[in-house]
C-alpha positions as a printed Julia matrix, in Angstrom:
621×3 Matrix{Float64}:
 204.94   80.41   75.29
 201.8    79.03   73.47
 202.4    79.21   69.71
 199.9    81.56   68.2
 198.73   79.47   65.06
 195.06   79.18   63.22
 194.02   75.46   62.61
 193.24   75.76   59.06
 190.34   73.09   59.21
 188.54   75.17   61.4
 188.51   78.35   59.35
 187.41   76.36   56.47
 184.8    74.92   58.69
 183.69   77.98   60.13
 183.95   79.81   56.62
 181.72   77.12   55.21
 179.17   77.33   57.61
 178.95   80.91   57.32
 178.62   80.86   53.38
 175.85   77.92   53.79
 174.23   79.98   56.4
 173.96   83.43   53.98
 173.25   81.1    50.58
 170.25   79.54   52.72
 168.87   82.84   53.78
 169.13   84.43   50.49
 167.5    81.49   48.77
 165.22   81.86   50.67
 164.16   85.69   49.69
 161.9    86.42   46.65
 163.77   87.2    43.28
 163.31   90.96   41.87
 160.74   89.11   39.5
 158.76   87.92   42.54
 158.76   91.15   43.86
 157.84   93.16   40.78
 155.31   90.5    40.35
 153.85   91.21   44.31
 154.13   94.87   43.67
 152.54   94.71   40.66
 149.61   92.78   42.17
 149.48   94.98   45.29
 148.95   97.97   42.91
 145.97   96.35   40.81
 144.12   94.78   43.79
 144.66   98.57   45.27
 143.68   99.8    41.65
 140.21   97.78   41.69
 139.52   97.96   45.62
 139.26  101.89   45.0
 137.56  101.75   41.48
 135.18   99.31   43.48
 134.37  101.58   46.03
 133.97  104.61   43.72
 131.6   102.59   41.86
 129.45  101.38   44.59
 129.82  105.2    46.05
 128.32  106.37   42.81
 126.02  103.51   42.1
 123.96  104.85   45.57
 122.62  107.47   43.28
 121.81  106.01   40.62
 119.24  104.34   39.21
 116.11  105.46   41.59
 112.9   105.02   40.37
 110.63  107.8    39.21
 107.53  106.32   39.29
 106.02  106.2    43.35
 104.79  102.22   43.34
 108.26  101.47   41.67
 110.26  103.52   44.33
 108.48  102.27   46.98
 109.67   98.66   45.44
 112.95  100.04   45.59
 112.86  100.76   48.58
 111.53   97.69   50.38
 114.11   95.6    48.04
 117.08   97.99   49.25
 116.01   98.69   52.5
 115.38  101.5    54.71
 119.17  102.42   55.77
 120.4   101.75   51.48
 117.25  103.94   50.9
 118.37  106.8    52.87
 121.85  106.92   51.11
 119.97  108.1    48.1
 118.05  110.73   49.96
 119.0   114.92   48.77
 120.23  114.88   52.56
 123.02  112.49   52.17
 125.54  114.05   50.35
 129.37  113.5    50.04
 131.69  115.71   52.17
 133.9   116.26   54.78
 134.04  117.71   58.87
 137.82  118.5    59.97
 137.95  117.84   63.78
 141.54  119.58   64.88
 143.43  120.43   67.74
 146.53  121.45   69.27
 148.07  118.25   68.26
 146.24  116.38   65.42
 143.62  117.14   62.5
 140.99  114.27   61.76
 139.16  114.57   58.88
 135.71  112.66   58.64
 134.06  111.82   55.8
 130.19  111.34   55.36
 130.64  108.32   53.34
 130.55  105.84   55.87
 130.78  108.48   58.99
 134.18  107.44   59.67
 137.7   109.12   59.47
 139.45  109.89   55.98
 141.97  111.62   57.17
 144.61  111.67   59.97
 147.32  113.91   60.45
 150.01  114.18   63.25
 150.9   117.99   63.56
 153.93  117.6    65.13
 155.95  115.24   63.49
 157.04  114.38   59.96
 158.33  111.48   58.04
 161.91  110.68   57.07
 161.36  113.04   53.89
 160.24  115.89   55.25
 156.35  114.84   54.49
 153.33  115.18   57.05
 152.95  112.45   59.19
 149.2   110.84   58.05
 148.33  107.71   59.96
 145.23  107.46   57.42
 145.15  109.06   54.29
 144.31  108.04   50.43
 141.62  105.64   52.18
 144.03  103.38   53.61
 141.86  102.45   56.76
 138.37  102.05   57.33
 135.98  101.56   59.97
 133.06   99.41   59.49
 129.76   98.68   60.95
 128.4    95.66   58.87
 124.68   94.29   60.34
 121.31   92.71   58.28
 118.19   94.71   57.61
 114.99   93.75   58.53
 114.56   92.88   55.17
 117.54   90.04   55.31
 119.57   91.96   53.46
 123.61   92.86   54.52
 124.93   96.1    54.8
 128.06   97.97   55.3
 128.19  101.45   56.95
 131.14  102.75   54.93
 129.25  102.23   52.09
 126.27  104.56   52.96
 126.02  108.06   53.8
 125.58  109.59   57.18
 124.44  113.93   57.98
 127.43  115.5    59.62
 125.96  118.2    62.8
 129.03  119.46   64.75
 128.88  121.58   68.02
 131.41  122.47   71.02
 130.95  121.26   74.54
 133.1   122.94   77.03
 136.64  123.32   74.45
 135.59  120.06   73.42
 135.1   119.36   69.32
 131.85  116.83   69.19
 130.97  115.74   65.84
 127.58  113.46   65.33
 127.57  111.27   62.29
 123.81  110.21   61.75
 122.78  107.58   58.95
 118.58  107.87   58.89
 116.08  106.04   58.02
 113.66  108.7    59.47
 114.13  111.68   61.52
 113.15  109.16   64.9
 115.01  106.52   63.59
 119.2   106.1    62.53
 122.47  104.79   63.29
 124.92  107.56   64.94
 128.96  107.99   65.68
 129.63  110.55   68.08
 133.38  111.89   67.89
 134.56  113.95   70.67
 137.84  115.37   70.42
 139.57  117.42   73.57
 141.39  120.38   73.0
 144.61  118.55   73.32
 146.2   115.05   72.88
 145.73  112.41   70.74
 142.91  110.49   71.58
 139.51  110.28   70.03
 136.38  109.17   72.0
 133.64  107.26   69.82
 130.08  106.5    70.59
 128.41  104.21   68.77
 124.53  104.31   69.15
 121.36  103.6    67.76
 117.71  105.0    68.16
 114.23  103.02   66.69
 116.12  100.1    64.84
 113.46   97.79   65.63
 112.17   97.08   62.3
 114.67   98.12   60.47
 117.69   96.09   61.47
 117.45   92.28   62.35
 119.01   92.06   65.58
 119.17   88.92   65.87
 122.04   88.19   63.32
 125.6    89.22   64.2
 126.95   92.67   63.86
 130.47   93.35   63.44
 132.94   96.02   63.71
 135.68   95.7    60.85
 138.82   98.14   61.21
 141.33   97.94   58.59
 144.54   99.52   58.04
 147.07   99.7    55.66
 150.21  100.8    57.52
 151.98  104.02   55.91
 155.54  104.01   55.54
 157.45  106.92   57.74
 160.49  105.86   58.53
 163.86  105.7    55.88
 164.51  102.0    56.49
 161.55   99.58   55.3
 163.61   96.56   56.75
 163.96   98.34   60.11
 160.41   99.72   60.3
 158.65   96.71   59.12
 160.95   95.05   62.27
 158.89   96.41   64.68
 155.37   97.25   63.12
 153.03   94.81   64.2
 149.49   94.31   65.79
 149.13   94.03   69.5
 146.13   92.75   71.86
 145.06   93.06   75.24
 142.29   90.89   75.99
 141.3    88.86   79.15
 141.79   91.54   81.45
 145.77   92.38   81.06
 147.02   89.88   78.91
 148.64   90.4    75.79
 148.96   88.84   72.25
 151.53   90.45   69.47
 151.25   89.04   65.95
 154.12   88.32   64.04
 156.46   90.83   62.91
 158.16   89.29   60.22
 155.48   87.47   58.18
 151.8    87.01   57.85
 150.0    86.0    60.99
 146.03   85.24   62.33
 144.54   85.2    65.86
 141.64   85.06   67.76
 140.96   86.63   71.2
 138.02   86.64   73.48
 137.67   89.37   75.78
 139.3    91.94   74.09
 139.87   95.16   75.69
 141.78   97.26   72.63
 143.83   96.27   69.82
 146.69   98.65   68.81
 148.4    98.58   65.11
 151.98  100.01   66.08
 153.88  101.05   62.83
 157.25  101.15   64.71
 156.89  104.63   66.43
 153.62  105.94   65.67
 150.39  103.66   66.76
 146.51  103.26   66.19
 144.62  101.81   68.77
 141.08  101.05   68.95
 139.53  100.66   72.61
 136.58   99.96   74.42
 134.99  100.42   77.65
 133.67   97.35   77.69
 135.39   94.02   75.79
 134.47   92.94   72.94
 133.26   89.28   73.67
 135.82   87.94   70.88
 137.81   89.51   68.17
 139.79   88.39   64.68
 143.21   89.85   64.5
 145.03   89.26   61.04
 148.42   90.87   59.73
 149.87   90.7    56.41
 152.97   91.62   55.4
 153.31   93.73   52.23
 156.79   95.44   52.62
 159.21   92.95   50.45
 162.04   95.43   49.75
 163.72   98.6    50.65
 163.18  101.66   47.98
 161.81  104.86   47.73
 158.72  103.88   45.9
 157.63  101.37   48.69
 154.41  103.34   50.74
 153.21  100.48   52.62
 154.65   97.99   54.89
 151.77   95.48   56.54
 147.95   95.33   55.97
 145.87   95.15   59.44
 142.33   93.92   59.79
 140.56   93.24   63.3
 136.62   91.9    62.98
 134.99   92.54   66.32
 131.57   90.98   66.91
 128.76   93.97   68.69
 125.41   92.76   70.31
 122.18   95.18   70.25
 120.84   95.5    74.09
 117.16   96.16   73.68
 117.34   96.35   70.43
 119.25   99.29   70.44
 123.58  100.05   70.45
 125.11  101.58   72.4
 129.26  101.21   72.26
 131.64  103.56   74.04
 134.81  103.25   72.11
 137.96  105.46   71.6
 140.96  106.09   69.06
 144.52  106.8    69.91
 146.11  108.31   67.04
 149.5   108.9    68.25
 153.12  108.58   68.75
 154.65  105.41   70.41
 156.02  107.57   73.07
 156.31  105.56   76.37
 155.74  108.96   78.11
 152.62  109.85   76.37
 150.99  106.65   76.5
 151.48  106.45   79.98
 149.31  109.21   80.28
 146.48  106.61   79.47
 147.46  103.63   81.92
 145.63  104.44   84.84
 142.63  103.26   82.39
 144.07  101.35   79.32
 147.25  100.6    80.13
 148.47  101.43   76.83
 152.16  101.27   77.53
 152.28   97.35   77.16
 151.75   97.77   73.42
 155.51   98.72   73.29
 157.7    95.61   73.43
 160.21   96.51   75.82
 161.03   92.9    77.07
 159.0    89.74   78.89
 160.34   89.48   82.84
 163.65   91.16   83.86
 164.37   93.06   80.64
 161.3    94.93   80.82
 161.63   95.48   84.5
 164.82   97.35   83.94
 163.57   99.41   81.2
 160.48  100.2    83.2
 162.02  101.23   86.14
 166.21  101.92   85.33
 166.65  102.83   81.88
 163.14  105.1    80.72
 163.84  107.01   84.1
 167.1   107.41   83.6
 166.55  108.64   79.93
 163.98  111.26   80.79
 166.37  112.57   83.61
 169.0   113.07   81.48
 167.01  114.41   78.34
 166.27  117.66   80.72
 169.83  118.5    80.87
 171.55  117.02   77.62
 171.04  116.21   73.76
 169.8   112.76   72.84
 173.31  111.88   71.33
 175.29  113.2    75.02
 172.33  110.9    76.79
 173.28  107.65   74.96
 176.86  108.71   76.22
 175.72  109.31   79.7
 173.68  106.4    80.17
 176.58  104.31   78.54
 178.83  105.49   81.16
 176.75  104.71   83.81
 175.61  101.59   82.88
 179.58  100.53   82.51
 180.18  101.98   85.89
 177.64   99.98   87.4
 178.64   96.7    85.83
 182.73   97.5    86.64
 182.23   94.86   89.93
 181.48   92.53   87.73
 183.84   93.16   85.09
 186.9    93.24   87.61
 185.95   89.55   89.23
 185.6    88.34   85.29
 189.07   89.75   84.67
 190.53   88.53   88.34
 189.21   84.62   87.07
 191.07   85.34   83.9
 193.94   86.66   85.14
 193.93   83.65   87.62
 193.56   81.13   84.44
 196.64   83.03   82.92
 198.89   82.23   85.98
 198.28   78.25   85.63
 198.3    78.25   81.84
 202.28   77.08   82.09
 201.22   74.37   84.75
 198.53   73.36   82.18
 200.55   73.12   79.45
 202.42   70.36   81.54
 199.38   68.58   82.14
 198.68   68.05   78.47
 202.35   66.82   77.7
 202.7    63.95   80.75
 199.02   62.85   79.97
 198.12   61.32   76.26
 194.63   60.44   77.49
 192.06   63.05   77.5
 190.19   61.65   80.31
 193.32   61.84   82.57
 194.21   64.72   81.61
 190.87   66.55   82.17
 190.86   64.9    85.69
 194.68   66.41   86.49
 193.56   69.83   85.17
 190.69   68.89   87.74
 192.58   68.85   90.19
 194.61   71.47   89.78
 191.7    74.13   90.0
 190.71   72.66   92.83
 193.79   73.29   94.56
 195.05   76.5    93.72
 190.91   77.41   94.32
 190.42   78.3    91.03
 186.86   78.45   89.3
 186.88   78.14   85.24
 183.43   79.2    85.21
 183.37   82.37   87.26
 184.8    83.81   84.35
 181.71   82.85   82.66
 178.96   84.18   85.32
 179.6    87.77   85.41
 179.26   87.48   81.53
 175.91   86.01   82.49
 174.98   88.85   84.99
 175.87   91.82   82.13
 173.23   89.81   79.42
 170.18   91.22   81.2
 171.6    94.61   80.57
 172.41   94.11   77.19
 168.69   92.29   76.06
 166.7    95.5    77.9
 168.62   97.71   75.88
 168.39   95.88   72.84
 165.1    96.08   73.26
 164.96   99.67   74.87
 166.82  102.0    72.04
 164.75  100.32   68.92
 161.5   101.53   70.71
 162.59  104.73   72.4
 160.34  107.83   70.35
 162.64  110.34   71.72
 165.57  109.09   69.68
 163.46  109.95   65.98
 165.0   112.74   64.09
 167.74  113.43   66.89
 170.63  114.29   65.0
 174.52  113.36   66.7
 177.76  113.96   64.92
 177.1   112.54   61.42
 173.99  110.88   61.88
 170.91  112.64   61.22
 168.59  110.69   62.85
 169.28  108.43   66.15
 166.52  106.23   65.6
 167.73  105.15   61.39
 170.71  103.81   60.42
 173.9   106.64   60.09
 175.33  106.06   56.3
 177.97  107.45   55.36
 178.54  105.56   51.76
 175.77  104.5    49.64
 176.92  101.42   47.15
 175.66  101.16   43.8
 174.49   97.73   44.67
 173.09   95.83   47.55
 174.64   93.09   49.45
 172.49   90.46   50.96
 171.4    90.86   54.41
 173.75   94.43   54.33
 171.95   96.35   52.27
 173.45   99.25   49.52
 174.81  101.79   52.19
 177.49  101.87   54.76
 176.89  102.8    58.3
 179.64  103.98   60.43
 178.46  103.57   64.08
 178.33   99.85   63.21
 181.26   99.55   61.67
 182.86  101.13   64.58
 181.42   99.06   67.29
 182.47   96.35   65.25
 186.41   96.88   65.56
 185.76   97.99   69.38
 183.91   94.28   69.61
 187.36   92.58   67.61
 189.34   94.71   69.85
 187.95   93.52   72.85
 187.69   89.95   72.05
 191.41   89.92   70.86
 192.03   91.24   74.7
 189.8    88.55   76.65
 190.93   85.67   73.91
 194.52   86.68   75.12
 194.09   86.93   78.44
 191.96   82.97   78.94
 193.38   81.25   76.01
 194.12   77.96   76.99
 196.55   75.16   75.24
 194.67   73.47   72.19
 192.82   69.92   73.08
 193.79   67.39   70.34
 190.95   66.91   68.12
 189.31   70.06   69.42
 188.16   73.49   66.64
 190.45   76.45   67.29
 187.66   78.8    69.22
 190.01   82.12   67.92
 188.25   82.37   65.04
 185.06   83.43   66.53
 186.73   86.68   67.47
 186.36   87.38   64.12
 182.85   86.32   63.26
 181.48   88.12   65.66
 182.66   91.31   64.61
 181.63   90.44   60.84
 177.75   89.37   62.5
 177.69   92.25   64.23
 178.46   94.15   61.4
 176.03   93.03   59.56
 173.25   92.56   61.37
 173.17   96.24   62.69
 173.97   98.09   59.19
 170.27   98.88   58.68
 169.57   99.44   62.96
 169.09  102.39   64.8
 171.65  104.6    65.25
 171.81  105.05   68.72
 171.73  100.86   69.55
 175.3   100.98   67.36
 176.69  104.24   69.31
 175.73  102.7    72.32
 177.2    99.39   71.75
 180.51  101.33   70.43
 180.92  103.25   73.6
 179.82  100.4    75.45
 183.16   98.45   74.46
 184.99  101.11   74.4
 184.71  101.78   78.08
 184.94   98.29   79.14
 188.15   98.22   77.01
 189.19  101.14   78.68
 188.19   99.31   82.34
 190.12   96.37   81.49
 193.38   98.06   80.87
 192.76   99.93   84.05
 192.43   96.7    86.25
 195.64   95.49   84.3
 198.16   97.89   84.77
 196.87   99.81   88.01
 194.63   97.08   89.89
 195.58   93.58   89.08
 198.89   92.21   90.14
 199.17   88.75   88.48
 202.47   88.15   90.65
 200.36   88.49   93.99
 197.28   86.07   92.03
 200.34   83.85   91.49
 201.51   84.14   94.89
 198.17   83.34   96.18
 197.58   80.6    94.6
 200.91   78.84   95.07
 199.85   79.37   98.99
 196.33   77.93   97.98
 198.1    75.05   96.72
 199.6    74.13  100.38
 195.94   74.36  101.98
 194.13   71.26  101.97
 191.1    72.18  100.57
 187.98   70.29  100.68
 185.81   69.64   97.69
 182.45   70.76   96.97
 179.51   68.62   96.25
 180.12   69.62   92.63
 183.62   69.29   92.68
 183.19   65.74   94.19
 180.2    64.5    91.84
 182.36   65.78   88.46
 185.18   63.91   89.74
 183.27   60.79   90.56
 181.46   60.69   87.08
 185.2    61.43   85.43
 186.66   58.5    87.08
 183.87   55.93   86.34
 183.88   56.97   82.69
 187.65   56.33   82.61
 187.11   52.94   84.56
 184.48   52.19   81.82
 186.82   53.23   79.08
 189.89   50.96   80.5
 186.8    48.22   80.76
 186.19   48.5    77.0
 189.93   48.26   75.78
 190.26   45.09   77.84
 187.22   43.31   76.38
């Protein structure tokens, strides 16, 4: 029997490691100074951005000349499209454009949307779901006047005139110069959905707006916070770009981040499970994508978590624009943006995986999700589609346990390798040998472990993203998609956080369990000089404890059931499947077969014996 002992310089090793490893991360996060400093600067710069734009807002009024050679000064200094702002037409207010499944409110200060509500959904505290609200976003059309001057459309006023076409909402926006002449945004809204069509056109600019210097479209965003974990959310909000036909560009998640595109057919800020997307018929020739990250804490008082801006360059054709553009305002739903594919192809802005992974949650896992949604809760699915993905993978797991068990009938004839042979060359080329004859593998134990990863990476990345997991409630957790605490601490641990989730702590001592089994069942005899590999049965547990304590809900439960079935599997193949005396038997028959090597077999033993020739080389020298 193998004496069951720790080697106490590896757990201090490990231990150390470990401590270095969380002292370097959490030197590495800002101090509560430097984040009541950030916050406090967030809130002024907010503070003066929207004391700047009321004043420039009320500044357009003011100030016009009485006297009729002075005005028309004033007016050939301002020009003809800051002249019209001042006019008794252009006056502040609002259009709602609504449907079955979201309310847009448009503003006639710059003709572009002030408000954006999601009727169906609502945030972690019970609140409306706004994608823009409080001026948070806004979409800009900045170009030079004849008269060399630069100006910005949100800063001007433009005449609401709405009408219905056929169920449809259709909303023109017009910023004049004359009754012949002015800018225009036409927003046509269907009588369902979520998406937002946008004309951008002109009509007698010739005169009035140089042409010949660039025009840009600036759409900003500050991203509202609707989820109950900032850390989480903030994971997976992030900007995403399809340009050169079908290729796409994702910004950083976890810090600030700048790119440039050419080509660009529509550029999507996802905010974890709700998205804004700006498209266009045709591509912009070359786009600006930046991403800041504002969101430095967790806390009810935090609103925001990243600040979006995208600068698209326009180009006048005949001295006139014309731009057919579109908003999605929307969920993240896989199902509903799929709706759009056949012309935008607005699923990729999910990230459900690069190669394989994203094959299987393409065409295996979202299938098999929607299936089972029609028949069971979301809590029973994740069950379902645990089972089944354990089932399918039992093959796999019973050859992985067959090469252990195999490894567990030698062990003894191991253990007498390692006693007749001091050297460790020799006795790595005896235990060589051995596994050669009794037609053992040591690393088929390994490649079904290799097969199951693909699995496990798609549905790391498939749960995270899946919509239909948000505000799904399941024994004590409320919501699938959001951590499941059960104990909130009056203090927060580094990289934990201040609460207690159960689902991860559970899949934790499944994980311990399990690796307590498989450590048992392929432990082999120590190596002189060698760390004891035992204790990573217990940092995995402790990783994976941590690491998922502010995760979905539904990643942990799967991940708990996950191991608890392939627990369950492994037992079965032990006691009901597996008979180690016939693997025993079979190998000592193995044994008496001559058994040719493979090209592998013979190349490792060929490099094994020239290193021990050099070795013996060296001692004589």
């Amino acid at each position: 029997m193998e004496e069951k002992k720790f080697d106490l310089k590896s757990i201090i090793g490990f231990t150390l490691i470990f401590i270095l490893l969380m002292w370097f991360m959490n030197n590495n996060k800002p101090s509560e100074e430097e984040l009541a400093k950030r916050k406090a600067q967030q809130e002024q710069q907010a503070n003066q951005a929207t004391n700047t734009q009321k004043d420039t807002h009320t500044a357009t009024f003011q100030g016009i000349p009485t006297d009729s050679v002075a005005l028309e000064k004033y007016k050939a200094s301002l020009g003809a499209f800051a002249y019209s702002a001042t006019l008794p037409s252009a006056k502040d207010g609002v259009t709602v454009l609504e449907n079955k499944d979201i309310k847009l409110t448009i503003s006639n200060r710059g003709g572009q949307p002030k408000e954006v509500l999601l009727k169906e959904f609502k945030t972690y505290d019970s609140l409306p779901v706004y994608l823009i609200k409080d001026w948070n976003a806004t979409f800009n059309l900045s170009f030079t006047t004849a008269q060399n001057q630069t100006l910005s459309s949100k800063d001007l006023y433009f005449e609401p005139t709405l009408n219905e076409n056929n169920g449809n909402k259709v909303l023109s926006m017009k910023l004049k110069t004359s009754e012949n002449a002015y800018l225009e945004y036409v927003y046509t809204l269907p009588k369902e959905g979520y998406m937002l069509d946008v004309a951008v056109r002109s009509q007698g600019l010739s005169g009035v707006v140089n042409t010949s210097k660039p025009m840009n479209i600036d759409w900003k965003l500050q991203a509202r916070r609707m989820e109950k974990s900032v850390t989480y959310e903030n994971r997976y909000t992030q900007a995403t770009v399809q340009y050169d036909g079908d290729r796409i560009s994702r910004l950083s998640q976890g810090g600030n981040d700048e790119q440039k595109e050419e080509k660009v057919n529509w550029v999507a800020y996802k905010q974890h499970l709700f998205t804004s997307v700006l498209i266009s018929d045709n591509p912009f020739a070359k786009g600006d994508f930046v991403s800041h990250n504002i969101a430095m804490s967790e806390g009810k008082d935090v609103k925001y978590t990243k600040n979006f801006l995208t600068s698209l360059p326009i180009q006048a054709k005949s001295g006139e624009l014309s731009e057919s553009l579109h908003f999605y305002f929307g969920p993240s739903d896989y199902n509903v943006l799929k709706q759009y594919n056949d012309k935008y192809e607005l699923t990729e802005l999910i990230p459900l995986g690069w190669g394989i992974f994203g094959w299987l949650n393409k065409w295996l896992f979202i299938p098999l999700y929607n299936f089972l949604t029609n028949y069971f809760s979301v809590g029973l699915v994740i069950i379902l589609m645990t089972i089944i993905v354990r089932l399918l993978l039992s093959p796999i797991v019973y050859k992985s346990y067959v090469s252990q068990a195999k490894m567990k009938v030698l062990r003894p004839e191991i253990e007498e390798i390692n006693k007749k042979y001091e050297e460790p060359m020799k006795r790595q080329q005896e235990t060589m040998a051995l596994y050669n004859k009794a037609g053992v593998n040591p690393l088929s134990g390994c490649i079904p472990a290799l097969l199951q990863l693909p699995v496990f990476l798609a549905l790391f990345n498939f749960f995270p993203t899946e919509f239909g997991l948000r505000q799904k409630s399941f024994l004590w957790a409320h919501d699938l998609s959001s951590y499941d605490a059960i104990f909130e601490l009056p203090f927060s641990i580094p990289f934990y956080g201040s609460h207690v989730s159960l689902f991860p702590l559970l899949a934790s001592i499944a994980i311990f369990i399990y690796s307590m089994m498989t450590m048992a069942q392929t432990a082999q005899p120590q190596q002189p000089g060698m760390p004891n590999m035992k204790f990573l049965i217990y940092l995995s547990p402790v990783m994976m404890l941590f690491f998922f304590n502010n995760y979905a809900s539904g990643l942990s439960l799967y991940y708990f059931i996950s191991n608890l079935l392939t627990i369950g599997i492994m037992l079965a193949i032990k006691y009901w499947i597996i008979d180690e005396q016939k693997i025993h038997a079979q190998i000592q028959e193995n044994k008496k077969k001559p058994k040719k090597e493979s090209k592998f077999q013979a190349k490792m033993r060929e490099m094994m014996e020239q290193a021990e020739a050099q070795r013996k080389a060296q001692q004589k020298r």
